[in-house]
C-alpha positions as CSV (number, residue, x, y, z in Angstrom):
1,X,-86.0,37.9,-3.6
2,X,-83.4,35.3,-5.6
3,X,-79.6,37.0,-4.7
4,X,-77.0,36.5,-8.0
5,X,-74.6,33.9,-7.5
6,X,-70.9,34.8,-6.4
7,X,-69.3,32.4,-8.3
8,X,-71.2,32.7,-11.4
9,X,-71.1,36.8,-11.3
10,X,-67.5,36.5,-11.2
11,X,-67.2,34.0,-14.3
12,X,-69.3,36.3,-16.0
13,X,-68.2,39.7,-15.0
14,X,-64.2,39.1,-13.7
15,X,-63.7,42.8,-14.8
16,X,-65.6,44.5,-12.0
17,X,-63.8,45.6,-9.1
18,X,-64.1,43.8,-5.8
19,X,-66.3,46.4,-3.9
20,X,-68.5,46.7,-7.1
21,X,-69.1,43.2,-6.9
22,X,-69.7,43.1,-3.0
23,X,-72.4,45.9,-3.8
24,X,-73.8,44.3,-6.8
25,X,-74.7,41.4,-5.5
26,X,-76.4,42.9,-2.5
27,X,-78.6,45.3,-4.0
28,X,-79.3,43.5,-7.1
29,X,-81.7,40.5,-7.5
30,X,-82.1,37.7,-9.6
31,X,-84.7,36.9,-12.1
32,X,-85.2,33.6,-13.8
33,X,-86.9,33.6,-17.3
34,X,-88.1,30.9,-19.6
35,X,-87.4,30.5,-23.6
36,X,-89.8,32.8,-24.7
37,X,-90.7,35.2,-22.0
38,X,-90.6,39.0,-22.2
39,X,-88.3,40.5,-20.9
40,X,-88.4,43.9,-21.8
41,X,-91.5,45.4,-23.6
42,X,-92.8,48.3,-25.7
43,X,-94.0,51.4,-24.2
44,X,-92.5,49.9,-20.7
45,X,-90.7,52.5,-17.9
46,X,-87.3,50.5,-16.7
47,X,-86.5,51.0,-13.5
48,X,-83.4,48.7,-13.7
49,X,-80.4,47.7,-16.0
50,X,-80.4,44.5,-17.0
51,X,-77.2,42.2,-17.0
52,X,-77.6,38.5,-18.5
53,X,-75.8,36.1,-16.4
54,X,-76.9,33.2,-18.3
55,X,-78.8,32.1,-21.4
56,X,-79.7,34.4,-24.7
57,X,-81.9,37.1,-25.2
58,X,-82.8,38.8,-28.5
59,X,-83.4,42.3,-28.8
60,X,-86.1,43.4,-31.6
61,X,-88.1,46.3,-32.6
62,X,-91.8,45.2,-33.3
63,X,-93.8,47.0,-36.1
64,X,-98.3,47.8,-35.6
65,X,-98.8,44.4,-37.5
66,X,-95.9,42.5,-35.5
67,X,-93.3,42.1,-37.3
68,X,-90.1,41.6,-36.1
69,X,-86.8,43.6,-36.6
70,X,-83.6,41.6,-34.9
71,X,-81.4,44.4,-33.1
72,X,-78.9,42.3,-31.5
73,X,-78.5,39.3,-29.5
74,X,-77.1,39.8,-25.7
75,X,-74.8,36.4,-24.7
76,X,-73.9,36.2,-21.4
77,X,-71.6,38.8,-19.5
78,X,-73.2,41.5,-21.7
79,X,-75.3,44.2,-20.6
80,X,-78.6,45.9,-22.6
81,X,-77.6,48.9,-23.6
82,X,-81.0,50.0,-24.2
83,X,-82.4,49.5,-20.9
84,X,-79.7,51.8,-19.8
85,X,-80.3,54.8,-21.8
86,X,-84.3,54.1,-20.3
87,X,-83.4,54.0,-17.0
88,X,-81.0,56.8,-17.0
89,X,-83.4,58.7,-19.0
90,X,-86.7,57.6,-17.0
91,X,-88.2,57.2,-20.7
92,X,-90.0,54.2,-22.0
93,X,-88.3,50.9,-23.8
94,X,-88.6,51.5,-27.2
95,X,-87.7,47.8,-28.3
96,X,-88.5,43.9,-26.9
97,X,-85.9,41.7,-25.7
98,X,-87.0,38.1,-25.7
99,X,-85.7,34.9,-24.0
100,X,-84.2,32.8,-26.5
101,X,-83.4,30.1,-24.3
102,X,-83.7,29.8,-20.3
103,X,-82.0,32.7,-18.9
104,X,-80.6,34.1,-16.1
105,X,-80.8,37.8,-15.8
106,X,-79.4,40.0,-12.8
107,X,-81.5,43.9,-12.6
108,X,-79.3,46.5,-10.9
109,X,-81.5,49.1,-9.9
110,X,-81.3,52.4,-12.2
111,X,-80.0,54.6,-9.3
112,X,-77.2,52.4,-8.3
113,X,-76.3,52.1,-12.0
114,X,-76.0,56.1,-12.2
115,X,-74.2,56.4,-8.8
116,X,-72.1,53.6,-9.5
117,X,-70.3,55.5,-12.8
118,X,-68.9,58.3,-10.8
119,X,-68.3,55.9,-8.0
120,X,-66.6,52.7,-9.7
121,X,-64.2,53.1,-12.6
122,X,-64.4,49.3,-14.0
123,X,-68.5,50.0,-13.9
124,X,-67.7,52.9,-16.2
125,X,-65.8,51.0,-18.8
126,X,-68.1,48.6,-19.1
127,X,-70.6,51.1,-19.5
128,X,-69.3,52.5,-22.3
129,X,-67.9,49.0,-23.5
130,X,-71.6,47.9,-23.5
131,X,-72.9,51.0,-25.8
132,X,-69.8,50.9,-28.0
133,X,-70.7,46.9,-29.2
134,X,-74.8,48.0,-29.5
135,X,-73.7,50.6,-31.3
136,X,-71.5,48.6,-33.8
137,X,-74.0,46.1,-33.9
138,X,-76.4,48.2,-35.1
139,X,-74.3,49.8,-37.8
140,X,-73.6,46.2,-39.1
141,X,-77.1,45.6,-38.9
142,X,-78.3,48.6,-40.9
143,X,-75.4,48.4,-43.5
144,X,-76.7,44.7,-43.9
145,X,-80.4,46.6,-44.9
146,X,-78.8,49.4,-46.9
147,X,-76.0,48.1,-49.3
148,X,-76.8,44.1,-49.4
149,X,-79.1,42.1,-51.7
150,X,-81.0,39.9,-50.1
151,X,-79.1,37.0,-50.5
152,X,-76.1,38.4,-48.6
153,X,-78.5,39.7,-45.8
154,X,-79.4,36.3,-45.0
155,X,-75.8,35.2,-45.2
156,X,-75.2,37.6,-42.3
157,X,-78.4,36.7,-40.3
158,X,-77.1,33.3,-40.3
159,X,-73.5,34.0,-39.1
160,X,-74.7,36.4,-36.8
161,X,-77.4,33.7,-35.4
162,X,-74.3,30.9,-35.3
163,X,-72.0,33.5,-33.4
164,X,-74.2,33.1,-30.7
165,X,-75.8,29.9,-30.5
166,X,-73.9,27.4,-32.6
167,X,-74.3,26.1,-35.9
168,X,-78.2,24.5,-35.4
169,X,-80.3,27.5,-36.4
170,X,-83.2,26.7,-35.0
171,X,-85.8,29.1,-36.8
172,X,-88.8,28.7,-39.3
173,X,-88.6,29.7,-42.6
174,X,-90.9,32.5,-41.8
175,X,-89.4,33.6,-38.4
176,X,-86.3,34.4,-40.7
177,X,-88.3,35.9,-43.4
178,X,-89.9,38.1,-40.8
179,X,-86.8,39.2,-39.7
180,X,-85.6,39.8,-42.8
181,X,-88.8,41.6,-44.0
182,X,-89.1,39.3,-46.8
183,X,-91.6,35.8,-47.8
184,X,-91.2,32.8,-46.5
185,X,-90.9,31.4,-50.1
186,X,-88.1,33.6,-51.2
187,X,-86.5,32.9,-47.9
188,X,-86.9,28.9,-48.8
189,X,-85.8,29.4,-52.0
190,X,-82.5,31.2,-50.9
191,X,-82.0,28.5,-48.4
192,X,-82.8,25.8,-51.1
193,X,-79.5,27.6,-53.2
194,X,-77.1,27.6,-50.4
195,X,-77.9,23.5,-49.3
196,X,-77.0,22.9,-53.1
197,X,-73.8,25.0,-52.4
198,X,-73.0,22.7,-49.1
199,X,-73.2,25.6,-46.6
200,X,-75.8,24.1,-44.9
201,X,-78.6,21.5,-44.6
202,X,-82.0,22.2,-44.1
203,X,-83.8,19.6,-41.8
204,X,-87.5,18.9,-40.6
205,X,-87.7,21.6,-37.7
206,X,-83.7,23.3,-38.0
207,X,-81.0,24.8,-40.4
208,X,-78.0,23.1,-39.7
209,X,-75.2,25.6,-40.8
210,X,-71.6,24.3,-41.8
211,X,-70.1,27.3,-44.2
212,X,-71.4,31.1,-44.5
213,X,-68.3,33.0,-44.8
214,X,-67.2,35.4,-42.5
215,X,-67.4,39.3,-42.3
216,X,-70.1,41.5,-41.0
């Protein structure tokens, strides 16, 4: 099996202590992923923790009839929460995480994720970093769905999606009403209102964003 990358775990992980790292990279493997693939999967036991070395991966709830519900999105040097908790837990995923784009992804194990929190103190933090920005995430998410109009929802699915992957959102009108449980027309209409404002330009196959505020 594919071994993680010295040089590129230390880029993306510089906080981890030096015999954490020596450990990490030889127990752990390396798994290439296209845009796309699965990841993780409903209903799935996770016998590892996952840590994105490279590329972007969407996490996402999926109802009976497939729709989508965006979670979060994991950038590189983040860690899923959620595959954590599983692991730990020996329960299955409850939620999909999705290439994006190509990706790089390192599995640790679950044992050696356990052991390693009583054994390593920077693994520890960055435990509890990693459930402390889910966690926010998701409260930004669900205030979005509780107190905003639609309108402002989309404004924060759109500066969320730039955070992560630049200003060229490259999504369907219905992939973003899907996400937004809403219609493709009322979607395009919305997006019709904020080109005539000049906060972005819709093109053939991408959204190309230039001004949505900030703010969660």
């Amino acid at each position: 099996m594919e071994k993680p990358n010295r040089d590129a775990v230390l880029r993306r992980f510089p906080q981890l202590e030096q015999p954490l790292l020596d450990e990490l990279l030889r127990e752990s493997t390396l798994k290439q992923v296209e845009a796309g693939d699965e990841v993780l999967r409903t209903g799935q036991y996770i016998r590892y923790t996952l840590l994105l070395l490279d590329g972007l991966l969407k996490v996402y709830r999926e109802d009976d009839e497939g729709n989508e519900f965006l979670m979060y999105y994991l950038e590189p040097g983040n860690a899923c929460a959620m595959s954590m908790m599983c692991s730990a837990r020996n329960e299955q995923s409850q939620v999909k995480a999705k290439a994006v784009d190509k990706a790089e992804v390192i599995l640790v194990p679950s044992h050696l994720s356990e052991l390693w929190l009583g054994k390593y103190k920077t693994w520890h933090n960055f435990v509890i970093a990693s459930y402390r920005q889910r966690l926010e995430e998701l409260l930004q998410t669900l205030d979005s769905i509780a107190f905003k109009a639609l309108d402002e929802r989309l404004l924060f699915y759109l500066r969320r999606h730039v955070k992560v992957s630049g200003h060229a959102v490259r999504l369907s009108h219905k992939q973003i009403a899907d996400e937004l449980s809403s219609s493709r027309e009322v979607i395009s209409r919305l997006l019709k209102k904020l080109e005539q404002t000049g906060a972005l330009k819709l093109h053939r196959n991408y959204i190309e964003v230039y001004d949505v505020g900030e703010g969660s």
